[in-house]
VOPAGU-2260 file (C-alpha; in pm, 1 decimal, decimal comma):
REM VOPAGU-2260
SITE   aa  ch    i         X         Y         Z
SITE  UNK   A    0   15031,8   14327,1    6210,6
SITE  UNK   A    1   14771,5   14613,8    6093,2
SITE  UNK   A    2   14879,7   14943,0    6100,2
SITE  UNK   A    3   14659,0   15104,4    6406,6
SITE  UNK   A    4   14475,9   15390,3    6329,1
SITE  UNK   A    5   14348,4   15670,6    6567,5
SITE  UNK   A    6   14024,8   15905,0    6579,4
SITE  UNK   A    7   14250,4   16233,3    6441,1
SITE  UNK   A    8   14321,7   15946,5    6092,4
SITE  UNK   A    9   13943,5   15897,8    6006,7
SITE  UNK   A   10   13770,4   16176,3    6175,1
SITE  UNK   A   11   13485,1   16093,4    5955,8
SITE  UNK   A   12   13406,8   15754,5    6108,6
SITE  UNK   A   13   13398,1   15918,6    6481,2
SITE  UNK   A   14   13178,4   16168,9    6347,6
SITE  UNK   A   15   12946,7   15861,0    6170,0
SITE  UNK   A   16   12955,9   15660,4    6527,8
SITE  UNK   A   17   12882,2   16006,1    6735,0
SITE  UNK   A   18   12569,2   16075,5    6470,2
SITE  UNK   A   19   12439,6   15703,5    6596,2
SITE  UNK   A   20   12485,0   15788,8    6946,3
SITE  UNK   A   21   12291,7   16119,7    6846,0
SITE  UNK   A   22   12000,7   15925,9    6701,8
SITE  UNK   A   23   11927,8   15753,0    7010,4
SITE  UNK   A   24   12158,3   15479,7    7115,9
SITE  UNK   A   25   12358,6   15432,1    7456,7
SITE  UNK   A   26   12677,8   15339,4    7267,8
SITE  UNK   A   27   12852,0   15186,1    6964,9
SITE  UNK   A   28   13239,9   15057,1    6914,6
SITE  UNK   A   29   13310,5   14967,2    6580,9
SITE  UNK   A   30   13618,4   14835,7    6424,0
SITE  UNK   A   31   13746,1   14861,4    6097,1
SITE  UNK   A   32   14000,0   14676,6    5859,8
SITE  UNK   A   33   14136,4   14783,4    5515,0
SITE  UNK   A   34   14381,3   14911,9    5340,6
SITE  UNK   A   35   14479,7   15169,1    5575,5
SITE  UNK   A   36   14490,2   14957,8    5876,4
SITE  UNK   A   37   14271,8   14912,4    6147,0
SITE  UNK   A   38   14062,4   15144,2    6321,0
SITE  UNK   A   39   13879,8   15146,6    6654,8
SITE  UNK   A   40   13646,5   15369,3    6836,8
SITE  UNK   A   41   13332,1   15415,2    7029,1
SITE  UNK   A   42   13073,1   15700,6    7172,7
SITE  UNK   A   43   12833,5   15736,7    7388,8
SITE  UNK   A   44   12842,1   15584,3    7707,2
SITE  UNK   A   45   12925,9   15207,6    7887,9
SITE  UNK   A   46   12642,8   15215,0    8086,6
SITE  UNK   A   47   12349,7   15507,0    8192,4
SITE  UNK   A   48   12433,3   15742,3    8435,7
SITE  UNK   A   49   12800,8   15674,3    8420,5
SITE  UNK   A   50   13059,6   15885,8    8161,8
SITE  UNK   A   51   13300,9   15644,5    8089,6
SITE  UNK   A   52   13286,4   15530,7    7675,0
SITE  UNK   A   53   13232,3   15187,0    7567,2
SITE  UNK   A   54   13490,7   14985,1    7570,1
SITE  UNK   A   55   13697,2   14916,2    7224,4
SITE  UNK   A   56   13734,6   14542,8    7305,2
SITE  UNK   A   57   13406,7   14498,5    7464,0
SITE  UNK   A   58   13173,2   14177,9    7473,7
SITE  UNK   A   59   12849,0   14194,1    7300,3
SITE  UNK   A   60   12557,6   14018,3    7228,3
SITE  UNK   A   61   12581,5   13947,3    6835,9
SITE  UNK   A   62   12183,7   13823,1    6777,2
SITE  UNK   A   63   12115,0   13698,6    6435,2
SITE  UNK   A   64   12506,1   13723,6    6329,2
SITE  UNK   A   65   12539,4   13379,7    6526,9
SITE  UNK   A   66   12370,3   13242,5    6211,5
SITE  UNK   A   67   12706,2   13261,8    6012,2
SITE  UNK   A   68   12875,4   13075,6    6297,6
SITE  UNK   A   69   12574,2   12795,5    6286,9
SITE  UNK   A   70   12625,2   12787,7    5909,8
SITE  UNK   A   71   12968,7   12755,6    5866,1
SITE  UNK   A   72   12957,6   12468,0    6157,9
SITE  UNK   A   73   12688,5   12276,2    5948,1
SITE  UNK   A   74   12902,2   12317,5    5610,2
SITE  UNK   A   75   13220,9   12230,5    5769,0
SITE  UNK   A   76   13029,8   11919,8    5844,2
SITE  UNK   A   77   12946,5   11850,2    5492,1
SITE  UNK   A   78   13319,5   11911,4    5399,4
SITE  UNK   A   79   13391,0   11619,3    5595,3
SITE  UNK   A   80   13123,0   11405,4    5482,0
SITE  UNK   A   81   12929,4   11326,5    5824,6
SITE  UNK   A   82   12603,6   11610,9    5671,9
SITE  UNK   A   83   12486,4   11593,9    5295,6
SITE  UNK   A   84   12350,1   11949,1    5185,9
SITE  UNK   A   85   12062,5   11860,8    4950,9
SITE  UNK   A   86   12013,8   11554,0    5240,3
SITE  UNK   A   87   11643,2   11597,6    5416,2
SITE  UNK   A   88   11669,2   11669,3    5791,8
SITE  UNK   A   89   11420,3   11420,3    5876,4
SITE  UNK   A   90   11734,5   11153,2    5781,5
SITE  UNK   A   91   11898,4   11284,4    6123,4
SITE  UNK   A   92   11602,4   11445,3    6344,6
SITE  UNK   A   93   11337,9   11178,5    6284,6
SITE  UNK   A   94   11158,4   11236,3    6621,6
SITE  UNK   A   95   11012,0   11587,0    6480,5
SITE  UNK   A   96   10840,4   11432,6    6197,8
SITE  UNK   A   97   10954,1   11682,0    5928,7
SITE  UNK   A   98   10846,7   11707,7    5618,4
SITE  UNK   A   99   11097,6   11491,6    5428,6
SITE  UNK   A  100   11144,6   11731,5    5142,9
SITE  UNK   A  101   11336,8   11992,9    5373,1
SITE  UNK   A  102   11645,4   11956,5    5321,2
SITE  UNK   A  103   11956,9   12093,0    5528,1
SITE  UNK   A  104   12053,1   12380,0    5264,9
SITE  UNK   A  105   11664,3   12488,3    5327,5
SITE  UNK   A  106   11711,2   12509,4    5644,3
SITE  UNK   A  107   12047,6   12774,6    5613,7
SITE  UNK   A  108   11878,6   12951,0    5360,3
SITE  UNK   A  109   11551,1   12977,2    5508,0
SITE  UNK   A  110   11385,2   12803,7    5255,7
SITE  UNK   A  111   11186,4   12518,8    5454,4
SITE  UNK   A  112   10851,2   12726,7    5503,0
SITE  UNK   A  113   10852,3   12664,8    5899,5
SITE  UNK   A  114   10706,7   12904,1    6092,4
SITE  UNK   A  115   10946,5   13126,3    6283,5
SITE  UNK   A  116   10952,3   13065,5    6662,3
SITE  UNK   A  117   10962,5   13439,3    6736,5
SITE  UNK   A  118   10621,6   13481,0    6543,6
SITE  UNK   A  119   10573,3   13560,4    6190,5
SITE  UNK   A  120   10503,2   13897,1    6030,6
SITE  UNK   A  121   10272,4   13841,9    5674,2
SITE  UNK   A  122   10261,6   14055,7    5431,0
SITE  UNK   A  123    9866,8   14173,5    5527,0
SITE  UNK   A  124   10029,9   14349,7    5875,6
SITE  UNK   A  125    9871,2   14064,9    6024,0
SITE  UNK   A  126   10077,4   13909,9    6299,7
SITE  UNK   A  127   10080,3   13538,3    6452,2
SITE  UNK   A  128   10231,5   13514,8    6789,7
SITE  UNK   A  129   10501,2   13242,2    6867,7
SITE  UNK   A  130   10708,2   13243,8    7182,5
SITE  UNK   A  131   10678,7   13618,2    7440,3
SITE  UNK   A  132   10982,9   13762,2    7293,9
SITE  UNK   A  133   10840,0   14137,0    7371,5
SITE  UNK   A  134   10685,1   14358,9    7625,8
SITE  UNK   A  135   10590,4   14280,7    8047,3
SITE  UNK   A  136   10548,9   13922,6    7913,4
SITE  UNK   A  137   10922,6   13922,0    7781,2
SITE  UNK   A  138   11042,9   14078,2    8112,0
SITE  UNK   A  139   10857,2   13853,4    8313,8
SITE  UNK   A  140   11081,8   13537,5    8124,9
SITE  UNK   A  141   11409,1   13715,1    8140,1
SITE  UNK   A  142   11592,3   13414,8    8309,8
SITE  UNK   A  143   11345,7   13137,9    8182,1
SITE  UNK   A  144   11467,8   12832,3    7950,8
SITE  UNK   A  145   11358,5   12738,1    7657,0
SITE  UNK   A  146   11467,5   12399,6    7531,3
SITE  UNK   A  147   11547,8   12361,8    7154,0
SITE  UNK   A  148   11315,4   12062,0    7134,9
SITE  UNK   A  149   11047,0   12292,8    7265,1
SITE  UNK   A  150   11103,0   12551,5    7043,9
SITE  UNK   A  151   11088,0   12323,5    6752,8
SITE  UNK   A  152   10770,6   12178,1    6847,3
SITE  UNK   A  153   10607,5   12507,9    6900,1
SITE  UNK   A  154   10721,9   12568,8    6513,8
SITE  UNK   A  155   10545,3   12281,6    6403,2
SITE  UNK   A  156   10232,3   12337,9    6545,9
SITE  UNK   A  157   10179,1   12663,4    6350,9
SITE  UNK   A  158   10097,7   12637,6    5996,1
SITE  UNK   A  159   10380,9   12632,2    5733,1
SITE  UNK   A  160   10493,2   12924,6    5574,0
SITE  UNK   A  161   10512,8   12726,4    5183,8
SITE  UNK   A  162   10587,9   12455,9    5049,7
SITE  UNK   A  163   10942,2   12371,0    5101,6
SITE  UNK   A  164   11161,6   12546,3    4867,2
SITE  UNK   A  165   10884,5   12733,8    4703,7
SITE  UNK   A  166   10945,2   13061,5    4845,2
SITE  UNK   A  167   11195,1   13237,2    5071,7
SITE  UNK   A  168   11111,8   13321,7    5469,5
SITE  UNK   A  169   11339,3   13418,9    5775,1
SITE  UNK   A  170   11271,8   13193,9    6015,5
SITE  UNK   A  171   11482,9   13173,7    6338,5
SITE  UNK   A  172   11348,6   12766,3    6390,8
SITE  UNK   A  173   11528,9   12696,8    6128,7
SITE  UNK   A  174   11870,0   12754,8    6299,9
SITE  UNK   A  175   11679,0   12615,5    6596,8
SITE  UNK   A  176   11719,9   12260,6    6419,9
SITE  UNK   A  177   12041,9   12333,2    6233,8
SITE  UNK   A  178   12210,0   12317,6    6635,5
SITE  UNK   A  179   12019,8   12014,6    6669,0
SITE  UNK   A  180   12184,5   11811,4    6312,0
SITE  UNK   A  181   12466,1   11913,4    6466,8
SITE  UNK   A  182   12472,4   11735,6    6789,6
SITE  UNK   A  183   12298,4   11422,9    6625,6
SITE  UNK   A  184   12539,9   11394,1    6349,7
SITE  UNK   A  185   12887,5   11483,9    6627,3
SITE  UNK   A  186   12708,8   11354,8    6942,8
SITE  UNK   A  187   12888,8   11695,3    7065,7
SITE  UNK   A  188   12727,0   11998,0    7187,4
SITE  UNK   A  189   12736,3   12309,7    6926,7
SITE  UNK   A  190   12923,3   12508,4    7135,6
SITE  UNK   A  191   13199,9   12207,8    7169,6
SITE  UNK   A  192   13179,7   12201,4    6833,5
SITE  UNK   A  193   13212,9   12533,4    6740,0
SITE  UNK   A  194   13526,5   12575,7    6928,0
SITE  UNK   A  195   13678,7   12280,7    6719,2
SITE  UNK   A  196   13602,9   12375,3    6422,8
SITE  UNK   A  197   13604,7   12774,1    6437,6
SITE  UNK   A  198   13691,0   12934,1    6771,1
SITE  UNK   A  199   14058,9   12744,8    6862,4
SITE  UNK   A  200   14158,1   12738,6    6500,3
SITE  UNK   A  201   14114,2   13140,2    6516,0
SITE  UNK   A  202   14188,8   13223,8    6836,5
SITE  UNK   A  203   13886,5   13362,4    6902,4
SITE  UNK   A  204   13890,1   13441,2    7297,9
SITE  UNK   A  205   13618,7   13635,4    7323,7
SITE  UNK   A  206   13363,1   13479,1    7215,9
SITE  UNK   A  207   13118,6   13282,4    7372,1
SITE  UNK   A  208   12832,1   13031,8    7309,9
SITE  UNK   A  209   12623,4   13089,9    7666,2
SITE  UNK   A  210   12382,0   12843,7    7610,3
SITE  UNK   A  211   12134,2   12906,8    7896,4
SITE  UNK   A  212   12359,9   13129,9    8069,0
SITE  UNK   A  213   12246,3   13519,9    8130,0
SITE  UNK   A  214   12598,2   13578,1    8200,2
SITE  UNK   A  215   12830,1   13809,1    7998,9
SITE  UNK   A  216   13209,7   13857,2    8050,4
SITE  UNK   A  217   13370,0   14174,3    8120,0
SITE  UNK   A  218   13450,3   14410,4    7962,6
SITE  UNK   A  219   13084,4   14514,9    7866,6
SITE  UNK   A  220   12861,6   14790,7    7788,1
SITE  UNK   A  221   12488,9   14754,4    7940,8
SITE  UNK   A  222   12196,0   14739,9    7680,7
SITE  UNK   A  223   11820,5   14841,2    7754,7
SITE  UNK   A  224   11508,3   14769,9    7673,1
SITE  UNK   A  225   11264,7   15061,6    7635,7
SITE  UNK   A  226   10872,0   14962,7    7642,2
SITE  UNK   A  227   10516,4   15030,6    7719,7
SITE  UNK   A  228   10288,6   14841,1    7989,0
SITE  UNK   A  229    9963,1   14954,2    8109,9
SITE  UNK   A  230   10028,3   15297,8    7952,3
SITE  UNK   A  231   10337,9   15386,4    8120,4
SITE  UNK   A  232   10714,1   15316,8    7981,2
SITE  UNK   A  233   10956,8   15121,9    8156,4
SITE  UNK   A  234   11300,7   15069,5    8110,8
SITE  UNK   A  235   11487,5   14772,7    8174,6
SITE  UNK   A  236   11874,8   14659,6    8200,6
SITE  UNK   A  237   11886,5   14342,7    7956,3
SITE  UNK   A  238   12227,9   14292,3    8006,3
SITE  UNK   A  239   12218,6   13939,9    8217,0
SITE  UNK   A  240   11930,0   13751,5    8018,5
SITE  UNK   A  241   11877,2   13401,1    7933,6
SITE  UNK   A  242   11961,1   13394,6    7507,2
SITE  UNK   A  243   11803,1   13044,3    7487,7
SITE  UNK   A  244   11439,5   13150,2    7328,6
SITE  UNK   A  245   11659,1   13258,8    7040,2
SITE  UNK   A  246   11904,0   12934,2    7072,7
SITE  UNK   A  247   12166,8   12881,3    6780,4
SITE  UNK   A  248   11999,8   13125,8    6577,6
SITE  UNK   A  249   12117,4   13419,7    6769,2
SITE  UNK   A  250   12244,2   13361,8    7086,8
SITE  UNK   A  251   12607,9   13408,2    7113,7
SITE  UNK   A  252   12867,2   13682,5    7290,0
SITE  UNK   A  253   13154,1   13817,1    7069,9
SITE  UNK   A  254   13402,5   14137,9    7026,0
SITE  UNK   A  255   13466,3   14323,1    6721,6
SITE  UNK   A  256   13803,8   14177,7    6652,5
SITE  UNK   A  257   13673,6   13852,1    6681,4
SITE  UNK   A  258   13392,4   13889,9    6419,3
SITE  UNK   A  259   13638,1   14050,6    6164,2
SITE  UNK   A  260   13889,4   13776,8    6247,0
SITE  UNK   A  261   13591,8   13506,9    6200,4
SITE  UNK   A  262   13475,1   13659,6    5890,5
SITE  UNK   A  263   13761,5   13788,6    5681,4
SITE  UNK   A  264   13902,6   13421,3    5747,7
SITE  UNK   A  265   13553,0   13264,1    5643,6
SITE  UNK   A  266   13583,4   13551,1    5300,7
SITE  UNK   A  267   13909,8   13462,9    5247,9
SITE  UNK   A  268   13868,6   13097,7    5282,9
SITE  UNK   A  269   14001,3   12980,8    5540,2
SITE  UNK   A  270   13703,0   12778,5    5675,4
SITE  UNK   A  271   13579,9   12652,1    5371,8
SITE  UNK   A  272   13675,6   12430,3    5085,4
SITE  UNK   A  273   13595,1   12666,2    4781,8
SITE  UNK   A  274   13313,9   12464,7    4615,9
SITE  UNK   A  275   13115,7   12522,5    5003,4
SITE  UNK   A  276   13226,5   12874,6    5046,6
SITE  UNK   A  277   13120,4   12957,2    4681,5
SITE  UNK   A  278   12752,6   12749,6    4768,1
SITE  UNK   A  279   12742,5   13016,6    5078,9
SITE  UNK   A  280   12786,5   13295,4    4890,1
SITE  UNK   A  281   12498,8   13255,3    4610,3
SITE  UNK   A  282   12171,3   13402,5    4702,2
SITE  UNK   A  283   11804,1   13352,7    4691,0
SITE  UNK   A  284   11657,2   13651,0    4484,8
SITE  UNK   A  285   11464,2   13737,1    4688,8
SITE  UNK   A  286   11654,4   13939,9    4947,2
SITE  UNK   A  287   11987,1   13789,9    4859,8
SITE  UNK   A  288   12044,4   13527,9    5107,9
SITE  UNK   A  289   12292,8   13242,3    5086,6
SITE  UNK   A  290   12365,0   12986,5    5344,8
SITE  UNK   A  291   12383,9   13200,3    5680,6
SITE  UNK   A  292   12458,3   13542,0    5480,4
SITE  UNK   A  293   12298,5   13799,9    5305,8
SITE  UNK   A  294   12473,9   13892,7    4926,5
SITE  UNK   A  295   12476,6   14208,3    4851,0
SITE  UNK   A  296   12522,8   14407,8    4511,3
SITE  UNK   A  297   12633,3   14791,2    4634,0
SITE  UNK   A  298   12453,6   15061,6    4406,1
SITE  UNK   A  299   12794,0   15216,5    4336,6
SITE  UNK   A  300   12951,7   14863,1    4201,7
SITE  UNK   A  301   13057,7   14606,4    4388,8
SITE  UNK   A  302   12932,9   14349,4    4655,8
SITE  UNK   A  303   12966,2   14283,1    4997,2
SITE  UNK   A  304   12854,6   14040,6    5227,9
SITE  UNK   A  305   12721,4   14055,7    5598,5
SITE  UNK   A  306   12495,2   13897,8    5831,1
SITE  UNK   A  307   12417,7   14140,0    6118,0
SITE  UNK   A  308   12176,5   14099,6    6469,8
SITE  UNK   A  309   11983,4   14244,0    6693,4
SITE  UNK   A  310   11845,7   14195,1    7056,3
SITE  UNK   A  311   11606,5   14397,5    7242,7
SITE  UNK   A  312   11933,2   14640,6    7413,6
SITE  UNK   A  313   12209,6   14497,0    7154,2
SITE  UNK   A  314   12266,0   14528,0    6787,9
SITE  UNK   A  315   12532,5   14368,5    6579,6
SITE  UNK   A  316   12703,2   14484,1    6237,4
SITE  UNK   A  317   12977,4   14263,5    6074,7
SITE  UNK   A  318   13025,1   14318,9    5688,4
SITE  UNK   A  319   13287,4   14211,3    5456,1
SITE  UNK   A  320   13384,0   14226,9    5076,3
SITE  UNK   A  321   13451,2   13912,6    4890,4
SITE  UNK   A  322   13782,4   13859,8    4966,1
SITE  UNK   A  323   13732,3   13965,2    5367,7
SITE  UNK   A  324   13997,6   14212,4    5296,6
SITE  UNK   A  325   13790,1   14490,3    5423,7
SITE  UNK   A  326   13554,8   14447,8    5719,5
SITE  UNK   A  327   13333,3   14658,5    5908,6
SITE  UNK   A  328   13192,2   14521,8    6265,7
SITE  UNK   A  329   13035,6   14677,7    6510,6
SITE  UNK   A  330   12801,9   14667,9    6843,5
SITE  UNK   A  331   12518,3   14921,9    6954,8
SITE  UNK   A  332   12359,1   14955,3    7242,1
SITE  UNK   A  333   11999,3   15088,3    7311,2
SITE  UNK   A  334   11966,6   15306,8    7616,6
SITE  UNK   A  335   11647,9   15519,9    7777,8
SITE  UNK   A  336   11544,0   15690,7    7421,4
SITE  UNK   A  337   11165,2   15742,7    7341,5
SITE  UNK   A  338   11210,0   15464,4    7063,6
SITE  UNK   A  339   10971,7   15206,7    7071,1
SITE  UNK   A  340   10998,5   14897,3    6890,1
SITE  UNK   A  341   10970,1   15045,0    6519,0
SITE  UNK   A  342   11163,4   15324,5    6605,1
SITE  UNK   A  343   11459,7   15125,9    6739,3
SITE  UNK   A  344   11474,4   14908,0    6417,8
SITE  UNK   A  345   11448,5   15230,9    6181,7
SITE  UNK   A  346   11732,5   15382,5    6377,0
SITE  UNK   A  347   11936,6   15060,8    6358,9
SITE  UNK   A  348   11900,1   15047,8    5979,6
SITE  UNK   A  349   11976,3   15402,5    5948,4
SITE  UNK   A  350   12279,5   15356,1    6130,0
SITE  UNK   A  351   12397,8   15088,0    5944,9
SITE  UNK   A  352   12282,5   15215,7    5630,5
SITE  UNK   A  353   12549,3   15558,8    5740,1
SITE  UNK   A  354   12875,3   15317,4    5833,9
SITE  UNK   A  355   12814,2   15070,4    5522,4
SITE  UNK   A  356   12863,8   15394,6    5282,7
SITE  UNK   A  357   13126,0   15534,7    5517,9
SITE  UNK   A  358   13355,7   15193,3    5485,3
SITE  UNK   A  359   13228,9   15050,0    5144,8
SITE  UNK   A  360   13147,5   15338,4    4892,2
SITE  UNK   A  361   12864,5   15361,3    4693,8
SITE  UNK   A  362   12458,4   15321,8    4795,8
SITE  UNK   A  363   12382,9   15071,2    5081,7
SITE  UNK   A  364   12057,0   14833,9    4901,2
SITE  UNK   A  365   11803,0   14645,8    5147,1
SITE  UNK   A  366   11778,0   14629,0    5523,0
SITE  UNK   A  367   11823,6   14253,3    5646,1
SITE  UNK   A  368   11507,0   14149,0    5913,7
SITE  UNK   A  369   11527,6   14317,3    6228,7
SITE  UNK   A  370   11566,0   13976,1    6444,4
């Protein structure tokens, strides 16, 4: 049992989640773990208009940190034989028609070339639209369903990114299809088999895979989205939405405890046969991602490793060293700020940028994508 620590032991880590509240967000809790326990804590506010603090065990939508999740699934599968790693996709999802040279690795390191779902951002500024994931028209689909199959299909009618495994590109289809292997190869839904092979083993109560749910369980802080239509700005409570335009790639509920439980256990080994774990952990170069998490080499020495999320109203931190001895995880929550969409995402990475130094030492390095 960790030795629980209060705000008076680390004033400096209330003061770091007070400056992010400061900045421009509704609320954060954040947990950490290391050598001199465990700490909780949160600022700013459950929900607008009320007083009461987030709550330190609260539910939260996790975004992009669901990757880890999908990726340790899909290796876990290749430790027990039923999913080859360098295998091509097209072996177990032959009614998409995919190129036969991406392979399942490609597709956790984002090294198929598909184009992303969400729309892609090239290096000109230029932008090419994929599913309404922003704005009136996001609104407007709060409660719609997507179906995986769908979203797929919508990927392949764009133009590829590269040639497979000629370049490196985050691409949210691809863990679009990794949920799909998944159910082909188990004949089980991810979410079944996610608690199999991850949540039960862990005891990880509070987390949740919603599928097309908008639901959230209590307790919860509320997140909002802030934007612009017709010239005015509207805010909106994006609490209860449908998650299933961002499927397996980001769609699931969690708490802090449970993502440092889930991820010091994944660090330390728990999950993994070493030969997997130790594929996992070694990057592309370019950005330093492995299968379902980024690498990274701190200025001041060291490395650490993370995958974190975000959601229009929700962000997501959980960060780790090697050994998942020390972990950092956290939630955010946007409120009624003048951000817009830029904004947001440069207060996010400043934020995480502040608790990374605060919990790690040394210089923070690159900002992962903001989806």
């Amino acid at each position: 049992m960790s030795l629980t620590l209060t705000e008076q032991d680390r004033p400096e880590l209330q003061k770091a989640i007070q400056e992010i509240v400061d900045s421009g967000f509704a609320g954060v809790q954040l947990r950490v773990n290391d050598e001199r326990g465990e700490w909780v804590g949160s600022a700013g506010v459950r929900k607008l208009g009320e007083s009461a603090k987030p709550a330190t065990d609260g539910r939260f939508r996790i975004g992009s940190a669901t990757k880890t999740f999908t990726a340790t699934v899909v290796l876990q599968l290749v430790a027990e034989g039923r999913i080859g790693l360098d295998s091509p996709v097209d072996d177990h999802l032959p009614r998409f028609g995919l190129d036969r040279r991406i392979t399942v690795r490609m597709l956790l390191q984002h090294t198929s070339g598909l184009f992303n779902h969400t729309g892609e951002y090239y290096d000109d500024g230029t932008v090419a639209p994929g599913i309404p994931w922003q704005g009136q028209e996001y609104v407007d689909r709060q409660f719609h369903t997507y179906e995986p199959e769908e979203l797929v299909r919508l990927s392949l009618s764009k133009p590829v990114r590269f040639e497979p495994g000629a370049d490196w590109s985050y691409s949210n289809t691809n863990y679009v299809l990794a949920k799909l292997l998944i159910e082909e190869v188990t004949g089980r839904s991810l979410a079944e088999e996610t608690r199999r092979l991850i949540l039960r083993p862990l005891g990880l109560s509070g987390t949740v895979v919603p599928g097309a749910s908008p639901e959230i369980p209590e307790p919860h802080a509320h997140g909002y989205y802030r934007y612009e239509d017709a010239g005015q700005w509207k805010t909106v409570d994006v609490t209860r939405f449908n998650v299933s335009w961002i499927s397996a790639a980001g769609d699931m509920i969690s708490t802090t405890e449970d993502l440092h439980t889930f991820f010091s256990a994944l660090m330390s080994g728990q999950l993994l046969p070493a030969s997997l774990l130790a594929e996992m952990r070694t990057p592309h170069p370019k950005l330093g991602y492995g299968l379902g998490v980024f690498v990274e080499e701190m200025d001041g020495g060291g490395t650490i490793l993370h995958h974190n999320g975000g959601l229009f109203g929700w962000a997501a931190l959980m960060y780790s060293t090697p050994d998942g001895s020390r972990t950092l995880t956290a939630s955010l929550t946007t409120g009624d700020a003048d951000l817009d969409f830029a904004a947001t995402a440069a207060a996010f990475q400043k934020a995480q940028k502040t608790l990374v130094e605060e919990v790690f030492g040394g210089q923070a390095g690159s900002a992962e994508p903001a989806q």
